[in-house]
C-alpha positions as CSV (number, residue, x, y, z in Angstrom):
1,X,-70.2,-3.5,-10.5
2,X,-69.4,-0.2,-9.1
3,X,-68.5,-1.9,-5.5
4,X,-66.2,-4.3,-7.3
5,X,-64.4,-1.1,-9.5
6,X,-63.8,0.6,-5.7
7,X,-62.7,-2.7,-4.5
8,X,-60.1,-3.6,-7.4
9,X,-59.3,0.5,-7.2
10,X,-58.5,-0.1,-3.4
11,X,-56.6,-3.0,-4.1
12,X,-54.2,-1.8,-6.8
13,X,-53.7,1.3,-4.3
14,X,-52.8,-0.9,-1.8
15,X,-50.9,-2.8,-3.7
16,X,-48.7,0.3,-4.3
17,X,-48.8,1.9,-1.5
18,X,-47.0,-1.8,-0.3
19,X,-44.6,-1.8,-3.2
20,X,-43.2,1.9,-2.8
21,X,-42.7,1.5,1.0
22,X,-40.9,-1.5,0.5
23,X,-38.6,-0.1,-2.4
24,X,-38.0,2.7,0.1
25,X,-37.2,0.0,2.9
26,X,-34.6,-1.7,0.8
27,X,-33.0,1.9,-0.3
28,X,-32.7,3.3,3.2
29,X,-32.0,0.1,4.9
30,X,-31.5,-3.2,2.7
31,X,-28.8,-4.6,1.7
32,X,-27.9,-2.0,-1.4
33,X,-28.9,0.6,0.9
34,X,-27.0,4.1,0.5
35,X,-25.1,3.4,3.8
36,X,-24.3,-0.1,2.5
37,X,-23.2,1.6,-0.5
38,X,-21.1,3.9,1.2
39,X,-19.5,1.2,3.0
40,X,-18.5,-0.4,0.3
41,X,-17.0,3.0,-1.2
42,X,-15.3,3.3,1.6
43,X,-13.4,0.1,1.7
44,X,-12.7,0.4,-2.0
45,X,-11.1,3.3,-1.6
46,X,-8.7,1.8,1.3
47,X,-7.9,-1.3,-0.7
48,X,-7.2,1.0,-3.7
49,X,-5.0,3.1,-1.4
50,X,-3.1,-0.5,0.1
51,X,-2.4,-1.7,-3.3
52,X,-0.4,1.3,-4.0
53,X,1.5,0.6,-1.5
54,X,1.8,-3.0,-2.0
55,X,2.8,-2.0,-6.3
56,X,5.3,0.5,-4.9
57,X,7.0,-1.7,-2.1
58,X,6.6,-4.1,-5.3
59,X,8.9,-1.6,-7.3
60,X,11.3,-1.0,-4.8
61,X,12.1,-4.7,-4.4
62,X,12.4,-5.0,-8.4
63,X,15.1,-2.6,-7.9
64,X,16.9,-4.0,-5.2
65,X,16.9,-7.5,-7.2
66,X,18.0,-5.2,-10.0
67,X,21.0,-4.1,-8.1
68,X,22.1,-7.2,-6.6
69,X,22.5,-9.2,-10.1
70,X,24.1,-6.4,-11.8
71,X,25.9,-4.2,-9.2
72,X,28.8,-5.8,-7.1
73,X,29.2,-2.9,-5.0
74,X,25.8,-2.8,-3.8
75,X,26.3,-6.1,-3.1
76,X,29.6,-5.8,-1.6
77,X,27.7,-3.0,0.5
78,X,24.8,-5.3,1.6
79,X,27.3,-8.0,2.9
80,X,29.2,-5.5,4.7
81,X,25.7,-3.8,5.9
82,X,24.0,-6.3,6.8
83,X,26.2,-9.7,7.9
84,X,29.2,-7.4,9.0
85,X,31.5,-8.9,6.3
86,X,35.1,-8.0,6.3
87,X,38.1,-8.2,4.0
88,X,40.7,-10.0,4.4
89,X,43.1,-7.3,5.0
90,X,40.2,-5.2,7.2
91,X,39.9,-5.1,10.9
92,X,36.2,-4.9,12.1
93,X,35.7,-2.4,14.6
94,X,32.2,-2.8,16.4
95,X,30.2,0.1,16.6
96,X,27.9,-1.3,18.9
97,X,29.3,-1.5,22.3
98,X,27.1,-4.2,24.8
């Protein structure tokens, strides 16, 4: 029985031996590795910094509507701005020579 202990002994040893160098495969290089882990970190950490500026650009555009239901003369501003709108009794004068 002594031979059969050592053998069992041996076993269980190698049976560990087998676990722990494949828990230390799959921290070093599996797929929730540390470097995988950082990875991910990493592109949490841009997304986070994108949906800022998505939530701010977001804001900015609130505004804007804001200002074009309830402000004429932003309006008025935008139309001249943006479509070169005139009055009646304006002249346009173009800015832009080409």
């Amino acid at each position: 029985m002594s031979s059969f202990k050592k053998f069992i002994k041996i076993l269980i040893l190698l049976f560990f031996i087998v676990a722990s160098l494949s828990l230390a495969y799959d921290i070093f290089y599996g797929q929730f590795s540390i470097k995988e882990n950082q990875k991910i970190e990493s592109l949490i950490e841009d997304k986070e910094l994108q949906l800022m500026d998505i939530s701010a650009e977001n804001e900015n555009l609130k505004d804007e509507i804001s200002l074009l239901k309830n402000n004429n003369e932003y309006v008025e501003h935008i139309a001249r701005e943006n479509l070169g709108l005139i009055k009646e009794d304006e002249e346009f004068i173009d800015d832009d020579p080409d």
